[in-house]
C-alpha positions in Angstrom: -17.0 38.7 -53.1 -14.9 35.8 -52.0 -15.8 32.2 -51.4 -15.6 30.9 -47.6 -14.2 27.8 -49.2 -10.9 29.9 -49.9 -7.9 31.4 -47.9 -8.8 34.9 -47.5 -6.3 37.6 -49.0 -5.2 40.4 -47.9 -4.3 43.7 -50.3 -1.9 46.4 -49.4 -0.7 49.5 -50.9 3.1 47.4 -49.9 4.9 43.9 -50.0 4.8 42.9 -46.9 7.9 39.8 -46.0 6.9 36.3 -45.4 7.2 35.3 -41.6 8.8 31.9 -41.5 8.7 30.1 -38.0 9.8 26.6 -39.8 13.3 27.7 -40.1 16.4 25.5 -40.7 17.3 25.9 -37.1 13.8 25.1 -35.7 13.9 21.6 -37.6 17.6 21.2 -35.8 15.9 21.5 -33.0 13.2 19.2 -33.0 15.2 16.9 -34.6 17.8 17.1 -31.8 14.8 16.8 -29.2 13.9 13.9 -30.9 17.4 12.1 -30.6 17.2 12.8 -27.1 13.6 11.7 -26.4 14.3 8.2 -28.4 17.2 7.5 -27.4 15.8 8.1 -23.6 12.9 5.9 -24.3 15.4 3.3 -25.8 17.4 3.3 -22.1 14.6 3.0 -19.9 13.4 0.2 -22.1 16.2 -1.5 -21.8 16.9 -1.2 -18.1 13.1 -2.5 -17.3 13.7 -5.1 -19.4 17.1 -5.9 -17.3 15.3 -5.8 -14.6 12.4 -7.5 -15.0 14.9 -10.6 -16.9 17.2 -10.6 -14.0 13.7 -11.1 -11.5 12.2 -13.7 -13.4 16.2 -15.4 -13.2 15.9 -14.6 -9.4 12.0 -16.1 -9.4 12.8 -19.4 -11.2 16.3 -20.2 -9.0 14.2 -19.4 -6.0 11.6 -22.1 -7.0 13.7 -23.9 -8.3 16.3 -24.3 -5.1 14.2 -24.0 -2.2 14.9 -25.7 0.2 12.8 -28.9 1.5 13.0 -30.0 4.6 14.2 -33.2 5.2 11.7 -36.9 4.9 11.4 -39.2 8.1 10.8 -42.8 7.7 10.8 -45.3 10.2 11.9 -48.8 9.6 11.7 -50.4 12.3 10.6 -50.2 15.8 10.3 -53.0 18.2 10.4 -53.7 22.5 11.2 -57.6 22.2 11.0 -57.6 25.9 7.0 -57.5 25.4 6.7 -61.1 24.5 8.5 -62.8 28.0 6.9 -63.4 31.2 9.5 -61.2 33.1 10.3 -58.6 30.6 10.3 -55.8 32.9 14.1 -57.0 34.1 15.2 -56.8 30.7 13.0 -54.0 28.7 14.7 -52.0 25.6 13.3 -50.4 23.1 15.0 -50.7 19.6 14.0 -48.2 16.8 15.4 -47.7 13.2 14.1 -44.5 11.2 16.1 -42.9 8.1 16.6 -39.0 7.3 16.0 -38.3 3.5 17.1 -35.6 1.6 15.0 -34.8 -1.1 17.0 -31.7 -2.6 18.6 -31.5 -5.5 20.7 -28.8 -5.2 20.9 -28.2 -1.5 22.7 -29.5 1.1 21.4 -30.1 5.0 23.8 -29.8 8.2 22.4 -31.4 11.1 23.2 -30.2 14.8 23.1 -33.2 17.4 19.7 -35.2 16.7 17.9 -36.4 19.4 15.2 -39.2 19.5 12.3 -39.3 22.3 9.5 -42.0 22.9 6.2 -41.4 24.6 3.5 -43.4 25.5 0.2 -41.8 26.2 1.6 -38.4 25.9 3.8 -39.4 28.7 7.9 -39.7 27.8 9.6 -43.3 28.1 12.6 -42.7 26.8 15.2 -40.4 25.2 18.4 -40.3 23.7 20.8 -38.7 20.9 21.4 -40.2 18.1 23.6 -38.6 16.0 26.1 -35.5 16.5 27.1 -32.9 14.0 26.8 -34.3 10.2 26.1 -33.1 6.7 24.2 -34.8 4.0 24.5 -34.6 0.4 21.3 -34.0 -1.6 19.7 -36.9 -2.9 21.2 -39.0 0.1 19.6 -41.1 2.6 21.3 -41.8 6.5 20.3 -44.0 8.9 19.7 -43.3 12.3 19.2 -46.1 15.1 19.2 -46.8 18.8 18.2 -48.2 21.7 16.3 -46.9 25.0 17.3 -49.1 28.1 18.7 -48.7 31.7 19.2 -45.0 32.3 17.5 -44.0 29.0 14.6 -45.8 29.5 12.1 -44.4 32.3 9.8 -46.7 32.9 8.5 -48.3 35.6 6.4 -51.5 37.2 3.0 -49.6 36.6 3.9 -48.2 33.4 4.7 -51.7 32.5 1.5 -53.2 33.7 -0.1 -50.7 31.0 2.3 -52.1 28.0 1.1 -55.4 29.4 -3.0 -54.8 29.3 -2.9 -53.0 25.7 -0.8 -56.0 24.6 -3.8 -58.2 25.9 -5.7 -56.1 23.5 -3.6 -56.8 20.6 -1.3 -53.7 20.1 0.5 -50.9 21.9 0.6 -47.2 20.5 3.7 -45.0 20.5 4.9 -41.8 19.2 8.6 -41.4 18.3 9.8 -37.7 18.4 13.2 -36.9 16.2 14.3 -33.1 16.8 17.2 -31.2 15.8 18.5 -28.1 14.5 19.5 -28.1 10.6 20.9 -25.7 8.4 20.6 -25.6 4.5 23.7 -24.9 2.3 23.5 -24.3 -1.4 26.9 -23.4 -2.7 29.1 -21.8 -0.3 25.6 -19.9 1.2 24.8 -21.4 4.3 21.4 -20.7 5.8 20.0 -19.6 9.1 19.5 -22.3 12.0 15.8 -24.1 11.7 14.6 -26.2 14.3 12.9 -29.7 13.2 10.6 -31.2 14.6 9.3 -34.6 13.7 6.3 -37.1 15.1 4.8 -40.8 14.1 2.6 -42.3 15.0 4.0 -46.7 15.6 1.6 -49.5 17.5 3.7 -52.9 17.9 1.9 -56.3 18.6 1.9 -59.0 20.3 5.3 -60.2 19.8 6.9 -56.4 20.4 7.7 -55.8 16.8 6.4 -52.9 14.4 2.8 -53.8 13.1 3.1 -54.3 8.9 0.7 -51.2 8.4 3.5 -49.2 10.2 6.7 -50.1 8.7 8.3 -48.7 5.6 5.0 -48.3 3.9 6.2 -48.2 0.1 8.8 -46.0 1.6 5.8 -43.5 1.7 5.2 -43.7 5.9 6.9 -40.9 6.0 6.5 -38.9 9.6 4.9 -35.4 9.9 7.0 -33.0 10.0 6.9 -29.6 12.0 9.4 -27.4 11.3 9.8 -23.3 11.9 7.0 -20.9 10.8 9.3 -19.8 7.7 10.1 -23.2 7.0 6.4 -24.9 7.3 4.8 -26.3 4.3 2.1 -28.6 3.7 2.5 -31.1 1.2 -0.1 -34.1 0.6 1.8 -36.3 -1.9 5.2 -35.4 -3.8 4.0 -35.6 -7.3 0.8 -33.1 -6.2 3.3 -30.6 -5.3 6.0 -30.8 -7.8 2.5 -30.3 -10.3 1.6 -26.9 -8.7 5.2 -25.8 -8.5 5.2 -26.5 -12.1 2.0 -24.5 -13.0 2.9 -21.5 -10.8 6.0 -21.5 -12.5 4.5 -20.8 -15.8 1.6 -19.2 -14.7 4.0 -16.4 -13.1 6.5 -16.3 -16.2 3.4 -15.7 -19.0 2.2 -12.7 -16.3 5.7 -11.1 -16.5 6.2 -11.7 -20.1 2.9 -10.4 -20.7 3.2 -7.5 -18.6 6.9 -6.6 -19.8 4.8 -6.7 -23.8 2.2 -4.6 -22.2 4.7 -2.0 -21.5 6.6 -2.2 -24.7 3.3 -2.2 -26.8 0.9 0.1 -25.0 -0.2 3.2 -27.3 0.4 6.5 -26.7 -2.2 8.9 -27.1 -1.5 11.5 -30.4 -0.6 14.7 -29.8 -2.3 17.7 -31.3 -0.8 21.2 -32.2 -2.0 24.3 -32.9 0.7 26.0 -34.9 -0.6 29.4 -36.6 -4.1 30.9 -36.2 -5.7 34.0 -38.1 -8.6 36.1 -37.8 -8.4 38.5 -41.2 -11.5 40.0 -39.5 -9.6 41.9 -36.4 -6.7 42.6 -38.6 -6.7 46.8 -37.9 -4.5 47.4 -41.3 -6.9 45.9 -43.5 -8.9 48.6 -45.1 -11.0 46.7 -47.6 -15.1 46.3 -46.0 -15.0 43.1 -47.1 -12.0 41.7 -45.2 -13.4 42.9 -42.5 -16.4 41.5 -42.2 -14.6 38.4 -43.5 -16.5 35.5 -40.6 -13.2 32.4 -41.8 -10.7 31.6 -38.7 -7.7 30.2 -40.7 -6.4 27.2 -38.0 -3.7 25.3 -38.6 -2.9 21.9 -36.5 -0.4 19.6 -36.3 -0.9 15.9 -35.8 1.6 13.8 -34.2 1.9 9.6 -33.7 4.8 9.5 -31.0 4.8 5.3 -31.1 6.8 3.0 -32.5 5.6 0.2 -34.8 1.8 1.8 -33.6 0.3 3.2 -36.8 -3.4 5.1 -35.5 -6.6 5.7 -37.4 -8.1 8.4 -36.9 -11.9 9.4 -37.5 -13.4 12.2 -38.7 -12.0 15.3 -36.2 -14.5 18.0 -35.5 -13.0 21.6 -34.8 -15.0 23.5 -32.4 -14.3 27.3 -31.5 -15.6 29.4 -28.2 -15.6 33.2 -27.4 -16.5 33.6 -24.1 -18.5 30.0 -23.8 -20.2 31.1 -27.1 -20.2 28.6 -30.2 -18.8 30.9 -33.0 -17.9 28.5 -35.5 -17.2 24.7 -36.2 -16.0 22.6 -39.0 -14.1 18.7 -39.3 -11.6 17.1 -40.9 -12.0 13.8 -43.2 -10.8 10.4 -41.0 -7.2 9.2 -42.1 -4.7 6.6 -41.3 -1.2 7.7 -39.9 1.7 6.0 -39.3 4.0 5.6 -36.4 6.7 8.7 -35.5 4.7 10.6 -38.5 3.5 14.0 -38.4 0.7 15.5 -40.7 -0.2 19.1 -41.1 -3.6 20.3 -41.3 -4.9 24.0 -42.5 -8.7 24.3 -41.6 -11.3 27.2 -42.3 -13.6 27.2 -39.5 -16.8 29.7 -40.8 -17.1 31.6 -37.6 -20.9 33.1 -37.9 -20.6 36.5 -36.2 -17.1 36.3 -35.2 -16.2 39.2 -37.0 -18.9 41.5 -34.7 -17.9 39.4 -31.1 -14.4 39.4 -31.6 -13.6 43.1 -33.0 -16.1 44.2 -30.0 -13.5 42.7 -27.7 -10.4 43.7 -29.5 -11.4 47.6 -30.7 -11.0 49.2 -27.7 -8.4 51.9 -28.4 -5.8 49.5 -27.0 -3.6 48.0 -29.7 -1.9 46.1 -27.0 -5.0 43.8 -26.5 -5.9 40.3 -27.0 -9.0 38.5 -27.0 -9.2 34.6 -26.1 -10.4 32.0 -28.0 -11.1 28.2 -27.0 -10.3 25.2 -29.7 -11.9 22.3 -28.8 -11.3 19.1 -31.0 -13.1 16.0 -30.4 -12.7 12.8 -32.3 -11.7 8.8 -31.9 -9.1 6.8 -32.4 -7.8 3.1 -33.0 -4.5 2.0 -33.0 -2.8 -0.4 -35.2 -0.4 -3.1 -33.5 0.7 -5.5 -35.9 -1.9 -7.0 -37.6 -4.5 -6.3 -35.1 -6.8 -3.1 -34.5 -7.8 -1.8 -30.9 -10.9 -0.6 -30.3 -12.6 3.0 -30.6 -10.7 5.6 -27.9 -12.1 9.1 -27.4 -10.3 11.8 -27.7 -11.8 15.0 -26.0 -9.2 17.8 -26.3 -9.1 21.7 -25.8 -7.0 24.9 -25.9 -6.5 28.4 -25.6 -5.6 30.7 -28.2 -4.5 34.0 -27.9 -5.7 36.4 -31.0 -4.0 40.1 -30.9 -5.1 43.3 -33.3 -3.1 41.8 -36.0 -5.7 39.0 -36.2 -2.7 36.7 -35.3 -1.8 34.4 -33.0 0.1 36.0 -30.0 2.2 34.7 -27.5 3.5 31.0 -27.9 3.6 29.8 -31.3 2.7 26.3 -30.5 0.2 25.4 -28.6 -0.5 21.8 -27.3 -4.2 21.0 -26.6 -5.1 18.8 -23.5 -7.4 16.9 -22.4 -8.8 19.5 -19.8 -11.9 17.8 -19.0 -10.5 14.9 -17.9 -8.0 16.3 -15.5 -10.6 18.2 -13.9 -12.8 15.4 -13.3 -9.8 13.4 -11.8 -9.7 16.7 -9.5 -13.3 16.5 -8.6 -12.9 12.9 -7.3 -9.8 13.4 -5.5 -11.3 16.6 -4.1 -14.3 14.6 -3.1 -12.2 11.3 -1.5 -10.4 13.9 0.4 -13.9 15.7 1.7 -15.5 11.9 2.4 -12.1 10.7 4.1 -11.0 13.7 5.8 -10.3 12.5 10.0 -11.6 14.5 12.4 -10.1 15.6 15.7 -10.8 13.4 18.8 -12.7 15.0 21.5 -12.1 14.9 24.8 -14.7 15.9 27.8 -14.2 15.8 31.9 -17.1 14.5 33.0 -15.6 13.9 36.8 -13.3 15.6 38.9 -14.0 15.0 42.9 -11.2 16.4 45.6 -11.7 15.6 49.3 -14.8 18.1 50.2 -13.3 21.4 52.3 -15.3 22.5 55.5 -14.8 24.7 57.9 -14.5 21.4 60.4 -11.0 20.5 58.4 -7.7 19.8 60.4 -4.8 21.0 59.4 -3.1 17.4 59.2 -5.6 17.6 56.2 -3.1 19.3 54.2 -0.8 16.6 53.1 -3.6 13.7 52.8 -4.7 15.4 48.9 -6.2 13.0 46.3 -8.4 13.8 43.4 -10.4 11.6 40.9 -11.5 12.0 37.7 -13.7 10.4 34.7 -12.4 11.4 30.7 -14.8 10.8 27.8 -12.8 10.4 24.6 -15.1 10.0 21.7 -14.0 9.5 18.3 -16.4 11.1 15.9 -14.9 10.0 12.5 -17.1 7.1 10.5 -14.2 5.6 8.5 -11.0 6.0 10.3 -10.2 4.2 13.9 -7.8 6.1 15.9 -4.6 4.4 17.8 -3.6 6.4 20.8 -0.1 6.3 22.3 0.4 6.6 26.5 -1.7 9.8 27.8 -0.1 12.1 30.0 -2.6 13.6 32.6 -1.6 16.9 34.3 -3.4 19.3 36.5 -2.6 22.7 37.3 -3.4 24.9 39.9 -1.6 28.2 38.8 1.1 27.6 36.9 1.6 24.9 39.5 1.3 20.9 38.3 -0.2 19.8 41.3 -1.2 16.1 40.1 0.0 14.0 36.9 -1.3 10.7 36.1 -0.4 8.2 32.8 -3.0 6.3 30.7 -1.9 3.5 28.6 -2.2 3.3 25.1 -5.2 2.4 23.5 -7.3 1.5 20.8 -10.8 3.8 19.4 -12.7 2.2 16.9 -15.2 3.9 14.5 -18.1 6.4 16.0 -16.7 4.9 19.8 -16.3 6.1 22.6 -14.1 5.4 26.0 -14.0 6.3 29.3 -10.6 6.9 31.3 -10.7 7.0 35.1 -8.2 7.2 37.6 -8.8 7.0 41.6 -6.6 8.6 44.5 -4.0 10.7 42.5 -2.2 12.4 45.1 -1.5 15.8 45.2 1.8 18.0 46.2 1.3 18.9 49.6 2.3 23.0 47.8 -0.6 22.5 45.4 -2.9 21.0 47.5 -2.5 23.5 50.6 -2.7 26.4 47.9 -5.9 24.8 46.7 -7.8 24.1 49.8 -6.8 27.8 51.2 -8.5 29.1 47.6 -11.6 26.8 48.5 -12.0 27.9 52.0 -11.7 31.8 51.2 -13.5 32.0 47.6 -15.8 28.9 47.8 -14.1 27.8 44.5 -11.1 27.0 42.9 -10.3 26.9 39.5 -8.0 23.6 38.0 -6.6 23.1 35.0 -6.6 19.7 33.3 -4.1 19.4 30.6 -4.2 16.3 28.1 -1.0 15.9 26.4 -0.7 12.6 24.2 0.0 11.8 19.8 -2.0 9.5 18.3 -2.4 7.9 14.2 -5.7 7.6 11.9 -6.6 4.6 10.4 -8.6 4.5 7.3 -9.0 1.4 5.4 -6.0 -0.3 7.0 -3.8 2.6 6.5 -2.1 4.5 8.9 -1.5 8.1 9.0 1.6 9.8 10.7 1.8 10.8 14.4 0.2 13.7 15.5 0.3 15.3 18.4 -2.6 16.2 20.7 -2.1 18.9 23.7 -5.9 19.9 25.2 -6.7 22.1 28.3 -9.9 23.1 30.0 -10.3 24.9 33.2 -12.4 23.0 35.7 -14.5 25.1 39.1 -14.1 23.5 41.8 -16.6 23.8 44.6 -16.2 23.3 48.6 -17.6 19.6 48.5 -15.1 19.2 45.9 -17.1 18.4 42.8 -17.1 20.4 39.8 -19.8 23.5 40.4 -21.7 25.7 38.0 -23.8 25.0 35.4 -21.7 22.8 32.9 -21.2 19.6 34.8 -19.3 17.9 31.8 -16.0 20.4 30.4 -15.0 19.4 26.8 -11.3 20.2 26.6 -9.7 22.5 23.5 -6.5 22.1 21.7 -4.2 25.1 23.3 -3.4 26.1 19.8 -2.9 26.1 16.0 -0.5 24.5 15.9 -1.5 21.1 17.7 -4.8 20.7 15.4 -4.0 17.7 13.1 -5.1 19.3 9.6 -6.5 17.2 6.9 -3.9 17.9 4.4 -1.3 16.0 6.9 -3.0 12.9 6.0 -1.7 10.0 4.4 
């Protein structure tokens, strides 16, 4: 007898040759495929490195030469004509405010600048007071005028007001610069920006600026309103240039951190089967014993594909499966393997019984046949980066083998296990999103149609004067998506006649809602409408069709699907006091074929 801790051998009557599947050329081979893999890898590494260098360049020169928009300080601001007894005669109003560019690297070109006072919301006064310029960064210009005779609007009772808030001890103002600026950095010149720019400026007594109002620590600087794009809130400078300065690195130690993530993330080992044999179901062997030999000689391979990643592995367990029975298992000792190494691996699994299941499946006259066998390996893993060690990872994998009469391995010679399990829970939850998120069709229900009633007592100037009403239910029976509905077109038929057509405006459906949709006096074609009265008046009914033609989109948690497109009809009876008759009083409408129901699998 043999020991189950030894390679089983086979005896016979004649030498049989070696089979050798690691040839020369087979190493070429995966050497060559290895060339080509690395030297792939070692492109898309560097152009994602490229990449993300030449957007962090792009990142820091945006930050750093954005434009700011331009600092208003006013200087001075006084009516002298506040402190005479007749002042009125004479009245100006002299102002002094300076434009500040604060950029370091960027230019400003101003279009004409125009200066406005008010005075209780209420302008007093306007006038320009520059034309085209540019400034420099870092440069300051001074901008001054003064309001009087046709520039100044203001009149005896305006006046009196200046007067009685003087008696009070101050007047308030609000000086207005605008213009339209453009920023240049370079050559690049910008897109037009409108400025807008308000402050707040009381004067005493004596007509001149109040102390709390003028050039403050050159820190009174007017609020600025400027174009959507172009708004930003600042409290102080120094507040600012802080949180600039923080976002800055804040954003760089993300990118650099992802762009190491990328470089050093682990790939997960790979594991090979690359030989099997069953001595059991080998039909040449002629010794008892062989045959009822219960060992399934495996042998794996076990490849690290990362670089400068060395993996430990624990203790692997070998599991094997006929037909979802346990015939054998057996493990391998834990080991530590480096990175772009490959180690080989023969194991004896002692399948109890195998010898009985397997030759029962295999013996069947058919030398042609092969029986199935299912490797599962479980074990877990940690992965060595530098000096540090990841944690445990799992590693659940499986494959099919395919063992013919030889006892061999048949078919492919290699066989890569995966990690089944895993992809078919991943299918279970996308098969149950798709279930839970699936739209359903709107539907849509008459619940009104009314034509003019038809009696024996009608005229026949009656025949032109047709009008019908009607009343639509759209419900939208889906819990998580909204629906958005584009125009409707209304027509109905008589025959193959359109006797009325009406148009809905888009709309709006939320969640589990509903809408109704009427329309009053539609006329009818005097064709249609004879036809239909002359079918009342003989039958005591008429039937109309009522076609709802329209495309609409699903909304699920804010996103929108493509268009489809809706196309319902219903037939509607029609009695001679012109309401709907019979027994149904509401008709739900059907989609007029296949081809217009909106299927699941067009969702996006």
């Amino acid at each position: 007898m043999h020991s189950t801790d030894r390679l089983p051998v086979r005896s016979t009557p004649q030498n049989q040759p070696i089979k050798r599947h690691n040839t020369a050329r087979y190493y070429a081979h995966r050497v060559r495929e290895s060339l080509t893999t690395r030297v792939s890898k070692t492109l898309c590494i560097i152009f994602l490195s490229l990449l993300l260098v030449a957007g962090i360049i792009l990142f820091v020169l945006y930050l750093s030469l954005r434009p700011h928009r331009p600092r208003i300080f006013i200087h001075a601001f006084s009516i002298p004509a506040l402190a005479q007894p007749n002042g009125f005669e004479n009245a100006e109003i002299i102002f002094n405010v300076t434009a500040r560019n604060s950029n370091q690297h960027v230019g400003i070109y101003f279009d004409s600048v125009e200066g406005s006072v008010y005075y209780k919301n209420q302008r007093v006064g306007a006038t320009p007071l520059a034309d085209k310029f540019f400034q420099e960064p870092k440069t300051t210009t001074i901008l001054h005028a003064t309001l009087s005779g046709a520039t100044l609007t203001v009149n005896s009772r305006r006046w009196m007001e200046f007067m009685h808030d003087r008696g009070q001890g101050k007047v308030g103002f609000r000086l207005e610069i605008k213009s339209t600026i453009r920023f240049q950095v370079s050559t690049w010149d910008s897109k037009r920006h409108t400025m807008h720019a308000t402050c707040d400026v009381f004067v005493g007594t004596d007509g001149f600026i109040l102390p709390a109002y003028k050039d403050k620590s050159h820190h009174s600087v007017c609020g600025a309103k400027m174009s959507p794009k172009m708004r930003l809130r600042e409290e102080t400078k120094s507040k600012i240039s802080v949180l600039l300065w923080l976002c800055q690195v804040v954003i760089v130690w993300v990118l650099i951190s992802v762009l190491i993530w990328l470089c050093l993330k682990p790939i997960s080992p790979v594991y090979m089967i690359t030989n099997a044999y069953v001595p059991a179901l080998n039909q040449h062997n002629s010794t008892e014993s062989i045959r009822n030999n219960s060992v399934v000689n495996l042998n794996f391979e076990l490849s690290n594909p990362n670089e400068r990643i060395g993996i430990y592995y624990n203790d692997i367990t070998i599991t094997l499966y006929y037909k979802d029975t346990v015939i054998g298992t057996n493990s391998l000792a834990g080991f530590y393997q480096g990175y772009k190494k490959a180690t080989s691996y023969g194991v004896l699994v002692n399948a109890t019984d195998a010898h009985q299941l397997l030759r029962r499946g295999v013996l069947t006259g058919n030398t042609t046949t092969v029986e199935m066998i299912r490797v599962c390996l479980k074990t877990a893993v940690r992965y060595k980066i530098f000096l540090s060690t990841t944690k445990h990872h799992r590693m659940n994998f499986e494959a099919c083998i395919c063992i013919g009469s030889d006892g061999r391995i048949s078919g492919q010679r290699e066989i890569k296990l995966q990690q089944m399990m895993i992809v078919g829970l991943l299918g279970l939850i996308a098969l149950i999103l798709w279930l839970s998120l699936r739209p359903k069709n709107p539907t849509v229900t008459v619940v009104e149609l009314t034509i003019p009633p038809i009696g024996e007592s009608s005229s026949p100037a009656d025949d032109s004067n047709g009008t019908l009403s009607f009343a639509l239910e759209v419900e939208n029976p889906n819990k998580d998506s909204s629906i958005n509905f584009d125009d409707i077109i209304l027509t109905f038929l008589f025959g193959q006649d359109a006797a009325a057509t009406d148009t809905v405006p888009s709309f709006d459906l939320d969640k589990n809602k509903d809408r109704e949709i009427r329309g009053q006096s539609v006329n009818i074609n005097g064709r249609s409408w004879k036809s239909l009265r002359s079918s009342i008046s003989k039958n005591g009914t008429a039937l109309l069709k009522v076609d709802f033609s329209t495309k609409f989109r699903y909304k699920t948690i804010g996103i929108k699907s493509k268009h489809h497109g809706a196309k319902l009809q219903g037939d509607v009876q029609l009695g001679k006091d012109g309401k709907i008759s019979g027994k149904k009083k509401k008709i739900k409408l059907k989609f007029t074929s296949k081809k217009w129901r909106v299927r699941a699998s067009h969702f996006h």
